[in-house]
C-alpha positions as CSV (number, residue, x, y, z in Angstrom):
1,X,152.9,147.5,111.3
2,X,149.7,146.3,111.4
3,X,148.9,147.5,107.6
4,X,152.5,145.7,106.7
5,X,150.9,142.5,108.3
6,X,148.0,142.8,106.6
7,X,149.5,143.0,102.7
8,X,151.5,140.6,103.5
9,X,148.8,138.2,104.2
10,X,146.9,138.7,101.1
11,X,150.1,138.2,98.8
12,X,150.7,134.9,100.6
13,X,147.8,133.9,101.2
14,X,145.3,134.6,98.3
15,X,141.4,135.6,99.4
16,X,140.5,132.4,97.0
17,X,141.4,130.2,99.9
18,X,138.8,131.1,102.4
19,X,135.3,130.3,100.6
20,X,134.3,127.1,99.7
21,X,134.6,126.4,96.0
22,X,137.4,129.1,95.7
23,X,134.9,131.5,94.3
24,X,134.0,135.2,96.3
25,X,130.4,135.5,94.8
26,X,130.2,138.7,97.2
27,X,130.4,141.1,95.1
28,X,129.2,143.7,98.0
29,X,128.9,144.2,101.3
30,X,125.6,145.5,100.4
31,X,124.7,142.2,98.4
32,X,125.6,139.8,100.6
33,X,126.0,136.0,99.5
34,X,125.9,132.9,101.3
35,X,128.6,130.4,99.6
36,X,127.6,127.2,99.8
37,X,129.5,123.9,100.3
38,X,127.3,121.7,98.6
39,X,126.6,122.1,94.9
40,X,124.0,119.8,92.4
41,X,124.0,119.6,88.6
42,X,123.9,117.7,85.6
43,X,126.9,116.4,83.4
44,X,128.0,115.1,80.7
45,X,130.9,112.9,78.1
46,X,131.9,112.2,75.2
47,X,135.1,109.8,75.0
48,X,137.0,108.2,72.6
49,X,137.4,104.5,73.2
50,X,140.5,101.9,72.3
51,X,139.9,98.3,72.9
52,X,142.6,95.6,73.0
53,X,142.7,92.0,74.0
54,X,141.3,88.9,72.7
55,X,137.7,88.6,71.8
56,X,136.1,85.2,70.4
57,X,133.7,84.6,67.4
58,X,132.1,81.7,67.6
59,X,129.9,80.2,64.5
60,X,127.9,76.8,64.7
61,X,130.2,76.1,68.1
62,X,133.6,76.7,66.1
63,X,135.9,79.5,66.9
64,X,136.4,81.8,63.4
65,X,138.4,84.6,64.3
66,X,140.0,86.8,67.0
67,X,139.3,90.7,67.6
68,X,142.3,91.8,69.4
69,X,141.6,95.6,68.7
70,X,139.1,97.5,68.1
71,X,137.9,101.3,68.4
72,X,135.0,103.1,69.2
73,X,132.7,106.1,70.6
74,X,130.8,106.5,74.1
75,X,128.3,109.4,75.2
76,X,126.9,109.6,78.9
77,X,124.7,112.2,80.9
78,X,123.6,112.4,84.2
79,X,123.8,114.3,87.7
80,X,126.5,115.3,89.6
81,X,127.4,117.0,93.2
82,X,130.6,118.3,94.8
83,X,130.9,118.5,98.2
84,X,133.7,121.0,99.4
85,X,135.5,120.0,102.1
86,X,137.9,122.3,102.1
87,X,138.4,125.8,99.7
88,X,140.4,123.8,97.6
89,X,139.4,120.4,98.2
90,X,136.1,118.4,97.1
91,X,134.2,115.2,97.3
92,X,132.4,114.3,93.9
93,X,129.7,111.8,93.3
94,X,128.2,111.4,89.7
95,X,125.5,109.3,88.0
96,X,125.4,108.8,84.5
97,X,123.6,106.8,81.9
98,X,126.7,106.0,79.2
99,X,125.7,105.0,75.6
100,X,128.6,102.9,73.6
101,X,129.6,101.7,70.4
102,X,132.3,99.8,68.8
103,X,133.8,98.4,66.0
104,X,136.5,95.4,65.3
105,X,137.8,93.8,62.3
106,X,139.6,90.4,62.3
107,X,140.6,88.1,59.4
108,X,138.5,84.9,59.0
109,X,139.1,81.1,58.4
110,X,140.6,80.7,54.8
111,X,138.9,77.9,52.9
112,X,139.2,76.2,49.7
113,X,137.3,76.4,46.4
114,X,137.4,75.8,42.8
115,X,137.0,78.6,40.2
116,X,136.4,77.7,37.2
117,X,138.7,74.3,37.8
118,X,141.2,76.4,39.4
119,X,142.0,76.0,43.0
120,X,141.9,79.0,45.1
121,X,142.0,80.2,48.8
122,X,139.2,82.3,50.1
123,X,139.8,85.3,52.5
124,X,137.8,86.6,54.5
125,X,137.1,89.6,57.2
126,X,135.0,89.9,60.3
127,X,133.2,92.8,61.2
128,X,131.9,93.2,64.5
129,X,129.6,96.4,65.6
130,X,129.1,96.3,69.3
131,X,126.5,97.9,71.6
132,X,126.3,98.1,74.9
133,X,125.4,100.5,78.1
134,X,126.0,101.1,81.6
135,X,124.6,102.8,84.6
136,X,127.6,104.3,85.8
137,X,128.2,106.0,89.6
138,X,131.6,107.9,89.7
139,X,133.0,108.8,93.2
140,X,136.0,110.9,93.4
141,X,137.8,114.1,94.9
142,X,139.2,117.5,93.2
143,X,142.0,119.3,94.2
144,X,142.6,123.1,93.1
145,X,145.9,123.3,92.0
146,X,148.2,126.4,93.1
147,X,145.2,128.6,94.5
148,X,143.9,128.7,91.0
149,X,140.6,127.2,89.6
150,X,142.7,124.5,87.3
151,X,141.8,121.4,89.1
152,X,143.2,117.2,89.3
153,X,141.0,114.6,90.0
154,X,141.0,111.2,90.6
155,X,138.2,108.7,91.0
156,X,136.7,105.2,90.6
157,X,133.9,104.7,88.0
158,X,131.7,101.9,89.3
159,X,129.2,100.5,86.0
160,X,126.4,98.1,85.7
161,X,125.9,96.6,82.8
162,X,122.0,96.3,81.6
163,X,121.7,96.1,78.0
164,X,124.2,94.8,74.9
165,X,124.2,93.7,71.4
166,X,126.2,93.3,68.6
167,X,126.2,92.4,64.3
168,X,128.8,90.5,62.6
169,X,129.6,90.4,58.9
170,X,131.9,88.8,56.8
171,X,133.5,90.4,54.3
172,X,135.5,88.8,50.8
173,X,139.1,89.6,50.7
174,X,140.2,87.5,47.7
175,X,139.7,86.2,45.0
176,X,137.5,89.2,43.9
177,X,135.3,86.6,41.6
178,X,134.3,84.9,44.6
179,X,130.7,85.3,46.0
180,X,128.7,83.5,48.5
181,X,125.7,82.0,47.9
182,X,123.6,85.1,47.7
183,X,125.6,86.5,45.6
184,X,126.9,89.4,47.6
185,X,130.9,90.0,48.9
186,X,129.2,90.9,52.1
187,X,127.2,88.9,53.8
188,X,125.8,88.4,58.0
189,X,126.6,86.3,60.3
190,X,123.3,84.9,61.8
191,X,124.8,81.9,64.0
192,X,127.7,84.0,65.5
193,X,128.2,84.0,68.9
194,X,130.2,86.3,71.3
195,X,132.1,85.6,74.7
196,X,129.9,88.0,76.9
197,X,130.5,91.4,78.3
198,X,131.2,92.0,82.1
199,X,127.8,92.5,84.0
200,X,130.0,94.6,86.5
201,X,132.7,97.0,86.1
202,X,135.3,99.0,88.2
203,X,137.8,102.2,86.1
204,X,140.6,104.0,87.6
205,X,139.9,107.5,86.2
206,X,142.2,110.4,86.2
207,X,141.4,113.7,85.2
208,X,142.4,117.5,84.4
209,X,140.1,120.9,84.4
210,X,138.7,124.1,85.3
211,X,135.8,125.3,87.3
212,X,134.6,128.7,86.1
213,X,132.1,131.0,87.2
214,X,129.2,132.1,85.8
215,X,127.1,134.0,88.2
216,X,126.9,133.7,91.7
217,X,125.9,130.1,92.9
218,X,126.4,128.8,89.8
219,X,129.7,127.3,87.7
220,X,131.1,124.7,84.7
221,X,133.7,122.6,84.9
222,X,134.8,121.0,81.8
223,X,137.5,118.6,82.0
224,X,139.7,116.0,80.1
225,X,139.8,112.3,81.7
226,X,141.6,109.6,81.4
227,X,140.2,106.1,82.0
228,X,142.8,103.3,82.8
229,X,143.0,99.7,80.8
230,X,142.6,97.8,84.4
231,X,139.0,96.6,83.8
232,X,138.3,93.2,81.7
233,X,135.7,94.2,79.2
234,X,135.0,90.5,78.7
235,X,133.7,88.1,81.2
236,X,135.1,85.3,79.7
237,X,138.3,86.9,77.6
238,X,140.9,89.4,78.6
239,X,139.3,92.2,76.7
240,X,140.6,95.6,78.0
241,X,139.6,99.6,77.6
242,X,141.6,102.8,77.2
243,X,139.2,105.7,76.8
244,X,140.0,109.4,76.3
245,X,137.0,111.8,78.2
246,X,135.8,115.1,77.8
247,X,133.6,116.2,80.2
248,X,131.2,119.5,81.0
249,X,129.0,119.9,84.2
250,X,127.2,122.6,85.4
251,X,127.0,123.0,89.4
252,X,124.6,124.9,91.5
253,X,124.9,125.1,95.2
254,X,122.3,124.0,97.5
255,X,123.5,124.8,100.7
């Protein structure tokens, strides 16, 4: 009976429940391991970003153009820890320098001219390449899902802003004979003016992963996030981010 009881319990109730992290790293009685609950790395991201909105550009005090979408690229890197609270459940706190980029295109004021005693209408683009970065500190909690290492997480992504800047350009649509004054199709925008970036920032972030073992103590969890379009890029503007993640970190436990 008591054998019957016994099989019964690990079919139910899989030995990945009792340590902390999910993993046995016992390999042997004979090599015995203490599993810690508290684990320390370093991580990092790469994300594709989507930006959408209204963001101003102003020259000599007079607005030229709109961005209402752009797209762009971020990479971060930093440390991370996991408390686990439970064997399935953890606590997660990260700190990450990010690095971003992005770039908009919006059409310009139209103006008049005459070509050769011909009136015509100038078009124009603006191009806007945007720089900024953020000290980020991510707090959040894991679940394992179904006794296995595939894991959900959600979390808040708290940034700072410290540094940004940005070119603009304006670019000749039509006529093609047209050329401004030094005699380029292209030329920059030295009195343009932006509305400016959010010092402070708060993300929703979801997320989906694994954590996987590499040798006792030690495991990666890469994971896919999502970051939600709730935070105002703009201070000014209604400027807001949708950003696709992928993450790796690499955890070591402390004690």
């Amino acid at each position: 009976m008591k054998k019957l009881y016994s099989t019964l319990c690990l079919i139910f109730f899989p030995l990945s429940l009792v340590f902390p992290q999910g993993f046995d790293w016992e390999y042997s009685p004979r090599l015995p391991f203490s599993i810690p609950r508290v684990y320390f790395g370093i991580g990092g991201n790469t994300a594709k970003n989507y930006y959408n909105g209204s963001f101003s550009l102003f020259e000599n005090f007079y607005t030229c153009s709109k961005f209402t979408s752009g797209t762009g690229n971020s990479f971060a890197l930093g440390l991370k820890s996991e408390y686990w609270f439970k064997p399935n459940f953890a606590f997660a706190f990260t700190l990450l320098y990010q690095n971003s980029s992005a770039n908009f295109v919006a059409s310009g004021d139209s103006f008049p001219i005459l070509l050769k005693n011909i009136p015509k209408m100038v078009k124009v683009e603006n191009e806007l390449s945007l720089r900024y970065k953020y000290l980020l500190l991510d707090l959040g909690a894991k679940y394992h899902i179904a006794s296995t290492f595939f894991f959900i997480a959600a979390g808040l992504e708290f940034g700072v802003r410290f540094s940004s800047s940005f070119d603009i350009h304006e670019q000749v649509k039509s006529p093609p004979e047209f050329h401004f004054a030094d005699n380029t199709q292209r030329r920059k925008v030295i009195n343009g003016k932006l509305s400016d970036l959010a010092l402070f920032s708060v993300v929703p972030k979801i997320s989906l992963g694994y954590d996987a073992k590499i040798f006792p103590g030690l495991y990666a969890s890469p994971n896919f996030s999502l970051q939600l379009p709730v935070f105002n890029l703009s201070l000014e503007e209604n400027l807001k981010l949708f950003s696709l993640q992928l993450s790796i970190s690499f955890l070591y436990g402390i004690w």
